[in-house]
KOLSELO-768753 format. One record per atom (N, C-alpha, C): residue in one letter; x, z, y. Coordinates in steps of 0.2 Angstrom, whole numbers, plus 5000, padded with zeros to 4 digits. Example, Ala and Ser with C-alpha at 12.3 -4.5 7.8 and 13.67 -1.06 7.14 Angstrom:
BEGIN
A506650394972A506250394978A506650394984S506450354989S506850364995S506450395000
END
This chain:
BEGIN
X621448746004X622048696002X622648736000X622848705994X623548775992X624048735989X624548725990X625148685987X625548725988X625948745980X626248815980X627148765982X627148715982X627548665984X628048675990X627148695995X627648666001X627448706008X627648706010X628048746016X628048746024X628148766027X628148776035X628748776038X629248746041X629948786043X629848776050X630048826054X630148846059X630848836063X630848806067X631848766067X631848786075X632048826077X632448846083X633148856086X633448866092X634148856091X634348926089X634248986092X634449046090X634749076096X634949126095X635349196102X635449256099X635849286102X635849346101X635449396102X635549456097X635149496100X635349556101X635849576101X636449636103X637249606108X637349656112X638049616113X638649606112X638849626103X639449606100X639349536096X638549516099X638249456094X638549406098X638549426105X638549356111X638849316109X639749366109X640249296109X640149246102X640049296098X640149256088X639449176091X639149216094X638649166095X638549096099X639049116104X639349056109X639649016105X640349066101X640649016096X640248976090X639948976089X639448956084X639248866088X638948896093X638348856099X639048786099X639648816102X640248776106X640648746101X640648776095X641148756089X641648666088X641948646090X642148576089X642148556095X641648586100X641848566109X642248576111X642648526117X643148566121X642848576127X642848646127X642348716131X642848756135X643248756140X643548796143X643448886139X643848916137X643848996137X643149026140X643749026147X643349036155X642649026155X642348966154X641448926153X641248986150X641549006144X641049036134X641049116140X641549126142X641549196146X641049196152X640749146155X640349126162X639649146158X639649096152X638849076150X638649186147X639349216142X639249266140X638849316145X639249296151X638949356156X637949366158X637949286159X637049276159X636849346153X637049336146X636849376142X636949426142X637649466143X637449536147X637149566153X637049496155X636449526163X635749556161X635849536152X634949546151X635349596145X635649636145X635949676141X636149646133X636449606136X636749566126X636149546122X635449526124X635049496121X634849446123X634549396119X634149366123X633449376121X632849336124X632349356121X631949296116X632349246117X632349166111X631949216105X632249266101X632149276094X631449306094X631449346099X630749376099X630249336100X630149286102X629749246105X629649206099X630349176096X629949136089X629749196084X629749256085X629449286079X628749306079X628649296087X627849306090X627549226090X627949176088X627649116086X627349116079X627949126073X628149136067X627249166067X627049226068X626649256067X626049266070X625949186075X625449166076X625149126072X625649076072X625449016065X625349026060X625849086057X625349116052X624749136053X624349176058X623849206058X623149146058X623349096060X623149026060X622748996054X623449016049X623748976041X623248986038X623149086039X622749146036X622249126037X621749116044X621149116048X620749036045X621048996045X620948906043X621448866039X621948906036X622248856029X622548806034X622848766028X623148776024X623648846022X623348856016X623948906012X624448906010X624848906018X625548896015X625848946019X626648956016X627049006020X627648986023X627549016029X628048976035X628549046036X629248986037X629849026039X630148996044X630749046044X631049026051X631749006049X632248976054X633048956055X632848936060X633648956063X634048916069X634648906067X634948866071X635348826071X636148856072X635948886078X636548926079X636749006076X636049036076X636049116073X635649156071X635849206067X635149226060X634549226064X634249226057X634249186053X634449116054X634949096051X635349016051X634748976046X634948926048X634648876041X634748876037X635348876033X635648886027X635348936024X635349006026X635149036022X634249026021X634049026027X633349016025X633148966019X633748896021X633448856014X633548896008X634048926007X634048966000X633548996000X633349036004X632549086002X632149035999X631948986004X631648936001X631648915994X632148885993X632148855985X632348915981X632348965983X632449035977X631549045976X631249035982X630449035981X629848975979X630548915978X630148865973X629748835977X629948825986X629648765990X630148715987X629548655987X630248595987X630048545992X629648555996X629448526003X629448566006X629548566013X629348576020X629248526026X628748546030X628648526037X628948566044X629548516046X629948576050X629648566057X629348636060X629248616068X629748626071X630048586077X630748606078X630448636087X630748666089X630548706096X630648656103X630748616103X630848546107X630348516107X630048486115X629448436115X629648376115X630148366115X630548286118X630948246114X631148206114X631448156112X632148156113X632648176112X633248156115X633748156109X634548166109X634948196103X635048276103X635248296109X634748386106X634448386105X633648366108X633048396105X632848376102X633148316099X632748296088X633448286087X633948236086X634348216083X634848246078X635048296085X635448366083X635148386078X634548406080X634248446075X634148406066X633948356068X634048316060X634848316057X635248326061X635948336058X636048426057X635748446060X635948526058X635548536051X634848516051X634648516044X634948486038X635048436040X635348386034X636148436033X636448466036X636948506034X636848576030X636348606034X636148666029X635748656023X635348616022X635248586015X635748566009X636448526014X636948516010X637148596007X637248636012X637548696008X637048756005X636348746005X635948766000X635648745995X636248695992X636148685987X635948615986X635948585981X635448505976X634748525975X634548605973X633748595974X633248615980X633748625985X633448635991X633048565994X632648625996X631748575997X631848516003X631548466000X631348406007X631348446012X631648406019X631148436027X630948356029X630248366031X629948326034X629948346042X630248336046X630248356054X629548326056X629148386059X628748336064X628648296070X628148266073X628248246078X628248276086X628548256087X628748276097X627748296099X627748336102X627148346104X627148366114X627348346116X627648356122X626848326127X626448276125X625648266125X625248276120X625248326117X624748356113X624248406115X623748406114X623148436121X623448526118X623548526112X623848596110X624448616115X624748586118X625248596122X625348586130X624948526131X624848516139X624148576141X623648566137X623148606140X623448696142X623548716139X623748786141X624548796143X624948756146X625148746150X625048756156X624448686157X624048676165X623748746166X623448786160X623248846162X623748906166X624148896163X624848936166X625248916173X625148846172X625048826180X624548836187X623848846183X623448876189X623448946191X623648976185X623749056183X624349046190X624749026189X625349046196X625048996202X624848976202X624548946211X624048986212X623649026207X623349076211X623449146212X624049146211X624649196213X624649186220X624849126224X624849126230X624249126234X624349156240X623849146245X623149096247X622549116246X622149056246X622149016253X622449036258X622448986264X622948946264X623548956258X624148906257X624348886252X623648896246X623948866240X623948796242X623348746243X623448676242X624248666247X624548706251X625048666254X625648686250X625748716244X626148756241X626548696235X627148696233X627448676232X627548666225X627248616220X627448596211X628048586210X628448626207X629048566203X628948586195X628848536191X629248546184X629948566182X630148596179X630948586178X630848576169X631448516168X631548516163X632348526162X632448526156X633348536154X633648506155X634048456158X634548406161X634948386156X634948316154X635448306148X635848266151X636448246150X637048176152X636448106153X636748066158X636248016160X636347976153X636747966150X637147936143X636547946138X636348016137X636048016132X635248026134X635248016140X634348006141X634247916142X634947886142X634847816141X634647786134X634647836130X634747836121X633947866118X633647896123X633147906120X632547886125X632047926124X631347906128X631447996131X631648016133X631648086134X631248086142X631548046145X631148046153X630648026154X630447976150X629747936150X629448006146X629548046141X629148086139X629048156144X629648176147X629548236153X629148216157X629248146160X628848116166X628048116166X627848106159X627148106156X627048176154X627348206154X627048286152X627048316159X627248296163X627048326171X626548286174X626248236173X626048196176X625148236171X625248236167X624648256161X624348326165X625048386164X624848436166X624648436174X624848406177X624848426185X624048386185X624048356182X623248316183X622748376181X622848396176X622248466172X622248506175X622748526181X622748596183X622748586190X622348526194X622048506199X622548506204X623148486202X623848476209X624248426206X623948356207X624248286206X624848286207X625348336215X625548306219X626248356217X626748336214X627448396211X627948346213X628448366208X628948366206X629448376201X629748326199X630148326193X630948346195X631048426193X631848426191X632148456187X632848456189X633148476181X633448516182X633548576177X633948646178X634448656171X634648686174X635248686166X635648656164X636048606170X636648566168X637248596166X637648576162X638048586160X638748526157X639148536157X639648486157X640248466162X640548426160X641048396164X641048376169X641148406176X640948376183X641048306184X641348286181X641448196183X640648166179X640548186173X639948176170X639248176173X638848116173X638248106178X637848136174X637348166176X636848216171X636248206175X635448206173X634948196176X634848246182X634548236187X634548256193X633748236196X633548266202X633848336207X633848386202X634548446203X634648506200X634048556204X633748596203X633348616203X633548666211X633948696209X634448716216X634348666222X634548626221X634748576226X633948556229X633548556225X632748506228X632448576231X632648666230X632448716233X632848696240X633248706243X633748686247X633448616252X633348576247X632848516252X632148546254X631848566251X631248586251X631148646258X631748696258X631748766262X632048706271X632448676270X632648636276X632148566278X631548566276X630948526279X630648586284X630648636282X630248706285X629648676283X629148656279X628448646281X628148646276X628748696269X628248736264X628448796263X627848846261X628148936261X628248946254X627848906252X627648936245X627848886237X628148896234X628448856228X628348876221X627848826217X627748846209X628448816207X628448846202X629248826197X628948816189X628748786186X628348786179X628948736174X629048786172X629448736166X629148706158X628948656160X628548596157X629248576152X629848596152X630248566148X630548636143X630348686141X630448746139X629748756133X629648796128X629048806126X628948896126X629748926128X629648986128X630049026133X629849086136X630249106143X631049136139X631449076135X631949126133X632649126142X633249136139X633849126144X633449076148X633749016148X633748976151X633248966158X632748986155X632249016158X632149086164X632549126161X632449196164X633249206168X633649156166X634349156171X634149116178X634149056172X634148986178X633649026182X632949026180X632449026186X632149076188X632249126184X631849206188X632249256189X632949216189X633649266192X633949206198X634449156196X634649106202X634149096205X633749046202X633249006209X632749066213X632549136210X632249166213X632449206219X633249226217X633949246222X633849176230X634049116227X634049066229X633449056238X632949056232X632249086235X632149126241X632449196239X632349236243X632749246248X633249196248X633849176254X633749136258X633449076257X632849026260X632349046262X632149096261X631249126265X630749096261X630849076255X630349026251X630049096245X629349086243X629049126240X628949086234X629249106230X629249056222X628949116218X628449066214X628249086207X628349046203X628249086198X628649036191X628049046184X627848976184X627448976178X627549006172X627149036166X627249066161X627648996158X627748976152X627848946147X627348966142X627248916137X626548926130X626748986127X627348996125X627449056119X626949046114X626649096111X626449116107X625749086108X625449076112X624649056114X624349016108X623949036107X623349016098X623348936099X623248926104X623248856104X623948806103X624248836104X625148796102X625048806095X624948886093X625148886086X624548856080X623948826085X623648786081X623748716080X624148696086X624548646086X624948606080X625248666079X625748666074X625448636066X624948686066X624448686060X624148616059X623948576065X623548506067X624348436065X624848466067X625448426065X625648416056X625348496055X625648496049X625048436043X624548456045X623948426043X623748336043X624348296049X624348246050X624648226044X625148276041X625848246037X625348246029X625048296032X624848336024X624148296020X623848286025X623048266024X622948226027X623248186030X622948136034X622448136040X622648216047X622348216050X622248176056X621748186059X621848136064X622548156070X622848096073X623548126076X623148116083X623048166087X622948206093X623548176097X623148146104X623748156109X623548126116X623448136122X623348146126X623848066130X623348056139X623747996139X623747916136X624047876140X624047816136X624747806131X625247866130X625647856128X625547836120X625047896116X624747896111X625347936108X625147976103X625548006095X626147976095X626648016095X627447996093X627647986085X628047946083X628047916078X628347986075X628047976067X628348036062X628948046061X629147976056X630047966054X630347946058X630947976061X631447956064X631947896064X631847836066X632547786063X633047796062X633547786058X634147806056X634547796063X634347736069X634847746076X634447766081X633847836079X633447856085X633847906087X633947906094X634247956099X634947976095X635247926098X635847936096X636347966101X637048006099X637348046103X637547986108X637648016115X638048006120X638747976117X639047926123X639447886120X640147936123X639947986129X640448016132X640648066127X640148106127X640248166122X639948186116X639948176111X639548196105X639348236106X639548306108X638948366109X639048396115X638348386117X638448416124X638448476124X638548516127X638548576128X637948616131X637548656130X637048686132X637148756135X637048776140X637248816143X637048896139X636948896132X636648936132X636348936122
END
């Protein structure tokens, strides 16, 4: 199947990858926030902890070049690119490569499971801007849908979650502790989407296939205004409840709301909360995230094919397949802050 047409895009947020990129890079991320100095100087430091990199970029080039490997092995014959939103490859420019290469469609997979105004909204306004500025023949983007119950993405998950409970000890795995964590948005703006009913069913899905019904749901990576209510228990605080019941040793941490172990991921949870952890006498492991695994990136393939061919739409649960097109008022910003700030 060959449509010299149409296209693949790749939409993630971006990071640096040296450390004179950091700050350019935060300014980017914070641009029209009002972000204390001090904050962009706090978040910076996480990134020199990891030497002014982050791992974000290689992780989607090890996606990039799964799906292709995918494209190659089972078709469609198409060529898939990358942009972020905040840093090279930006969108803008990738649209030009684009329309300099004579797509005039693409299928954008954007790197978010869920529902919310960051992780679809935003992103349909970041597009629709870098298209503005590459130009009138810059190609359609078709965004696809939320896959957050896609068996491409809940099944090897669960695998990554037994994979760390058999990290722990056989005589203390069943009494050993699940939590999912997902990203925390303003209570404002998960009132405006389905984003919780989508997390909730994506821990409920995996914790079922990976034979430990019995978790927890929390949320790491808040960010914002202390007077501002933000989804809750912080993932800190439900470690903290957990280590003061005394009558668990052992704690999985699987981040069900991540698809890749960037920042977010390797700060929050395999630097704090593992610090945390080890102050508390708790023995925490921390699930992989999908990355690049064949089956995500064939995922992507089965998405494209719904839009393209009319495949069958895959999806786990009574929730069923998430709708394609967006409504012009789906996931609208928060009414306290237009952009929330992401720690990262």
């Amino acid at each position: 199947m060959t449509n010299p047409g149409d296209a693949i895009l790749l939409v993630s947020f971006g990071g640096p990858d040296r450390p004179e990129e950091v700050m350019p890079f935060l300014e980017n991320v914070l641009r029209g926030r009002n972000v204390p100095r001090e904050r962009m100087l706090e978040v910076a430091e996480h990134y020199h902890h990891f030497g002014g990199r982050s791992p974000i970029n290689d992780q989607n080039r090890a996606l990039l070049a799964a799906l292709r490997k995918v494209l190659t092995d089972q078709g469609p014959d198409l060529p898939a690119y990358w942009g972020n939103r905040n840093w090279h490859p930006l969108l803008a420019d990738t649209l030009r490569q684009m329309t300099a290469d004579g797509v005039r469609r693409a299928f954008a997979f954007v790197t978010s499971a869920y529902s919310s105004y960051s992780g679809c909204r935003q992103y349909l306004e970041d597009i629709a801007r870098a298209r503005q500025a590459a130009g009138p023949a810059a190609p359609e983007i078709l965004k696809l849908r939320v896959f957050y119950n896609h068996p491409g993405f809940v099944e090897p998950m669960a695998e990554r979650v037994v994979a760390a409970l058999e990290r722990i000890a056989p005589e203390r795995r069943a009494a050993a502790a699940l939590a999912f964590t997902a990203h925390s948005v303003p209570v404002s703006m998960a009132a405006t989407s389905r984003y919780v009913q989508q997390v909730e069913e994506a821990c409920r899905l995996v914790g079922a296939r990976a034979g430990h019904p019995s978790y927890r749901l929390v949320y790491q990576s808040r960010s914002g205004a202390p007077g501002q209510p933000w989804l809750g228990p912080d993932v800190l605080e439900y470690l903290r409840e957990l280590a003061a019941t005394g009558a668990v040793r052992d704690v999985v941490l699987a981040p069900v709301g991540f698809i890749s172990d960037h920042m977010e991921v390797v700060y929050d949870l395999d630097t704090e909360a593992r610090q945390l952890c080890e102050e508390l006498g708790l023995h925490m492991v921390r699930a992989q995230t999908v990355g690049d695994d064949p089956r995500f990136a064939a995922m992507i393939r089965e998405l494209v094919l719904e839009r393209l061919a009319g495949a069958p739409r895959r999806a786990l649960g009574e929730l069923g397949p998430s709708h394609d097109v967006c409504a012009e008022d789906c996931c609208p910003a928060p009414a306290i802050t237009r952009r929330p700030m992401s720690r990262y």
